[in-house]
N, C-alpha and C positions, 0 to 999 in steps of 0.2 A: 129534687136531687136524684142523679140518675143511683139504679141501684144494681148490683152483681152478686151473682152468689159467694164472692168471697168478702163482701162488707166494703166499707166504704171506712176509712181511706184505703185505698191501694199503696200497698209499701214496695218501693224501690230500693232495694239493694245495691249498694254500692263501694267502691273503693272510696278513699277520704283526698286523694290527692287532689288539687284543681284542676286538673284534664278529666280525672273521673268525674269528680262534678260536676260538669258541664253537660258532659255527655249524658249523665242523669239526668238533669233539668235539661233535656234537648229531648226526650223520650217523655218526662214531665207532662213538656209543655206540647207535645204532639197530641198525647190521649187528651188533654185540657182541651188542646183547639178540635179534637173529632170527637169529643161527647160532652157535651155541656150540663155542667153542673158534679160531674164526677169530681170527686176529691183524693189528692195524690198526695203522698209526702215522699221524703228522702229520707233515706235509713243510713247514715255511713258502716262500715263493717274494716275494721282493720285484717286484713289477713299476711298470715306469714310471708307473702314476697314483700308486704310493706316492712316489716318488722326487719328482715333480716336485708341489710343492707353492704354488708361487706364481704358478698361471696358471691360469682356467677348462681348465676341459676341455676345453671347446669348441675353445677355441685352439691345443691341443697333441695334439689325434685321437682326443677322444670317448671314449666308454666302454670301447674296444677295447685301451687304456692297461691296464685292470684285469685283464683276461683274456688278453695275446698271449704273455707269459713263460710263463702256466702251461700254454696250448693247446701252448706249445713244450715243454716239459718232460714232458707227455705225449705226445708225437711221438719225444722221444728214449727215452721208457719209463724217466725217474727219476720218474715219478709215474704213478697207476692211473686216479683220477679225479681231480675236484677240485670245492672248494665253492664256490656263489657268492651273494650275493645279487641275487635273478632282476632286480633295480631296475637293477641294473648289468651285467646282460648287454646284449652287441648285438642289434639286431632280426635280422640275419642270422649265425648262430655261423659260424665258419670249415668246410670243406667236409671232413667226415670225423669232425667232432662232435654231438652231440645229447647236449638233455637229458633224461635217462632219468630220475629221480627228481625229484619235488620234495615238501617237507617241507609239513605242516599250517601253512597261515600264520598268522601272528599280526596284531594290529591293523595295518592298512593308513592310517591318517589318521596325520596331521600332528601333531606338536605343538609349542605357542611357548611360548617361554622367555624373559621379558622383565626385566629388571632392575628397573625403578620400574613394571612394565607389566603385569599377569595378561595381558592379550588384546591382538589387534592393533587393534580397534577404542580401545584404551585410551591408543596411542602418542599422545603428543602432535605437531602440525606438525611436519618437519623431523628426525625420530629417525631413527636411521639401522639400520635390518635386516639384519643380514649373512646372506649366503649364496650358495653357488655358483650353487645350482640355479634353470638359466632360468623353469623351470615354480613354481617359487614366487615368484620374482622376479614375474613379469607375474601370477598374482593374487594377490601381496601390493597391486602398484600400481594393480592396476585396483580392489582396495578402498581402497585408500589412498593416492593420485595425488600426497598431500601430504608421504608417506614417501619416503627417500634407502634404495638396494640398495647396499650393498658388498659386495664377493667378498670373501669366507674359505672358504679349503681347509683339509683337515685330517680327522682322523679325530673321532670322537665330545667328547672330552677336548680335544683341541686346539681344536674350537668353544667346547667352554664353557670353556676358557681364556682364549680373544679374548675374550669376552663380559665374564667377571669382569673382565678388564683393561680397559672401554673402550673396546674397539675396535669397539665396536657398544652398541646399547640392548636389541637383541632377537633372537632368531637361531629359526631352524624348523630342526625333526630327526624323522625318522623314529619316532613311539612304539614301533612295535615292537625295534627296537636298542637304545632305551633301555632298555625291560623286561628286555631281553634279558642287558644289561651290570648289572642291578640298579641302574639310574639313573631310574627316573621321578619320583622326588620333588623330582628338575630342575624339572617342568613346571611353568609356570603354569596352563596351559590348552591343551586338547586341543582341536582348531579342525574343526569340522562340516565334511563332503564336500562343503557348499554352499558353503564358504566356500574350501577350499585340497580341492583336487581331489587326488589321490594320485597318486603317482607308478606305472605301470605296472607290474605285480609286487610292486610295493613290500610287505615284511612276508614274503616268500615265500625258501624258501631253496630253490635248486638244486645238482642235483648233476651234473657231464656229463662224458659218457665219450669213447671214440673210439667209435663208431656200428655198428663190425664187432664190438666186444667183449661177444659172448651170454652170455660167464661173469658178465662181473659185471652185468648185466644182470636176468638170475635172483638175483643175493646180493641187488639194491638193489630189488629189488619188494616186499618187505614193508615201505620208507620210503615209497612213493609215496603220496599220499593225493588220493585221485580228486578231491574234490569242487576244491582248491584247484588240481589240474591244469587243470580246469576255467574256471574264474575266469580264473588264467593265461595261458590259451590265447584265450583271448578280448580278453585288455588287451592280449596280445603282437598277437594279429590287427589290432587296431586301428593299433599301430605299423605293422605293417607296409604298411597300407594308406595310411599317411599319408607313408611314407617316412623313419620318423622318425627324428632324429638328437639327438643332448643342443643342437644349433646352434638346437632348433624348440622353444619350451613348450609340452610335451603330459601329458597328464594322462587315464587311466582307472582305471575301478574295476567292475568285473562282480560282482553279489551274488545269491543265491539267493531267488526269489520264489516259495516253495513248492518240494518235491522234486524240480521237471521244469521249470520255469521259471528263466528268468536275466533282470535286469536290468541292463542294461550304460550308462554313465555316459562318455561322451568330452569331452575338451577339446583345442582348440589355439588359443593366442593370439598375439599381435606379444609382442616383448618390452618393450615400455614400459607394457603392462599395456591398452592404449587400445584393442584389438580383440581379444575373446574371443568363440569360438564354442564355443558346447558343445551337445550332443545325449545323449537317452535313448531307449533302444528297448529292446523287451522282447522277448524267443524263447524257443524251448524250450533245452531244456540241452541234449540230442545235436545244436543247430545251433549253439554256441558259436562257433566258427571263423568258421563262415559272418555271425554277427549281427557279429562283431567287423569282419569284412571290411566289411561294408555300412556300419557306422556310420562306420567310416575314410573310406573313400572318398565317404558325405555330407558330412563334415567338410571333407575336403578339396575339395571342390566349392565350400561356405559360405565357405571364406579365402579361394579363388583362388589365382592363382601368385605372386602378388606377397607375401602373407604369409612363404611361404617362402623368399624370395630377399633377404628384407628382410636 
């Protein structure tokens, strides 16, 4: 049996929903396939964004809800690592954590799921779009000024539950979660990067440790996959140069233009959809960090302070 200094089994930390689980047993079965005979389990971890399910996030402390039970449960050493999806990490992780691995992403765009509706172009006046997220909220309405946003929380299933019941006409989800849960024949239509800008990591799955921990450091280097670190690192740069918070709709997506080039894709708008600013800029791939920095911080020049205080 292989052995590590933190003991054998290695405990995965995780949320309980079926997309987190997956993505757990995807990280699982990765260190299973590059060390053999290692022994892995899953730890479920309920944390407060599960728990608390009928208020934006905004309202109740942000992405931070999704991550704070399990940073603690890795501090008390009932868990090794833990899985996340990188959409729902914070721009700043708590001090004594990093993400060491992150998994080959999957499609990063949007997709709508309408009941009488293939596309959002299709809603009729007045339909009503559910969803948490601010950053679809303001360019659902900055295309469609004429469409009603209602918040629904909930996991994957619990959305397209509201939906079938009514509680909406149309609702946006993640494509890659759906693929992931074997749900895409949900979709109506898959909505272009022109139209709904991605969410920051979105499609990307991370894995993060305590930052002192070199054992497993070395087990989880054969999941990393460069190029999507990459990408990553540059939509996170971008946050963090905006200061961003789930409070602001922001939206990037960084793509490979050729083997040494990147193009990177930013947004931030108001939330009623009526000021959107977005910018594209192209660099090399070893300046990722740095092009993410710069486009941030033009962006945040283009809003001004008033956007963010709104």
């Amino acid at each position: 049996m292989a052995q590590n200094s933190i003991g054998d089994p290695i405990r995965i930390g995780t949320r309980g929903s079926p997309l987190a689980l997956i993505q757990a047993n995807q990280v699982r079965d990765g260190l299973l396939a590059a060390h053999e005979g290692l022994e892995v389990e899953i730890v479920v971890i309920r944390t407060s964004g599960d728990r608390i399910q009928d208020r934006p996030l905004a309202d109740v402390g942000g992405k931070g809800l999704f991550t704070k039970e399990i940073e603690e449960a890795m501090l008390d050493n009932r868990i090794d690592l833990a899985v996340h999806s990188m959409k729902d990490v914070e721009t700043w992780l708590s001090d004594g954590f990093v993400i060491d691995a992150i998994l080959e992403r999957a499609d990063p765009r949007d997709g709508f799921i309408g009941r009488d509706a293939a596309r959002l172009a299709d809603l009729p006046a007045g339909a009503v779009v559910g969803t948490s997220s601010m950053r679809r909220q303001s360019q659902v309405l900055a295309a469609r000024p004429d469409v009603r946003v209602e918040s629904i929380r909930g996991n994957v299933e619990t959305r397209l539950a509201k939906l079938a019941d009514g509680e909406c006409d149309a609702t946006l989800l993640a494509v890659s979660g759906l693929v992931r849960l074997g749900k895409v024949d949900v979709l109506t239509s898959i909505m272009d990067v022109d139209e709904m800008l991605p969410a920051v990591a979105q499609g990307a799955v991370g894995v993060e440790i305590r930052e002192s921990d070199d054992s497993l450091r070395r087990l989880l280097a054969p999941l990393n996959h460069a190029d999507t670190a990459v990408r990553v690192g540059a939509e996170r740069a971008v946050l963090a140069a905006l200061d961003g918070s789930c409070r602001t709709p922001i939206g990037a997506l960084a793509e490979f233009d050729g083997p040494d080039a990147l193009t990177l894709t930013g947004l931030v708008a108001s939330l009623d959809g009526k000021t959107v600013h977005r910018r594209c800029e192209r660099g090399a791939r070893i300046d990722a960090i740095m092009l993410g920095t710069e486009l941030g911080a033009a962006l945040k020049a283009d809003a001004g302070p008033n956007l963010f205080t709104a």
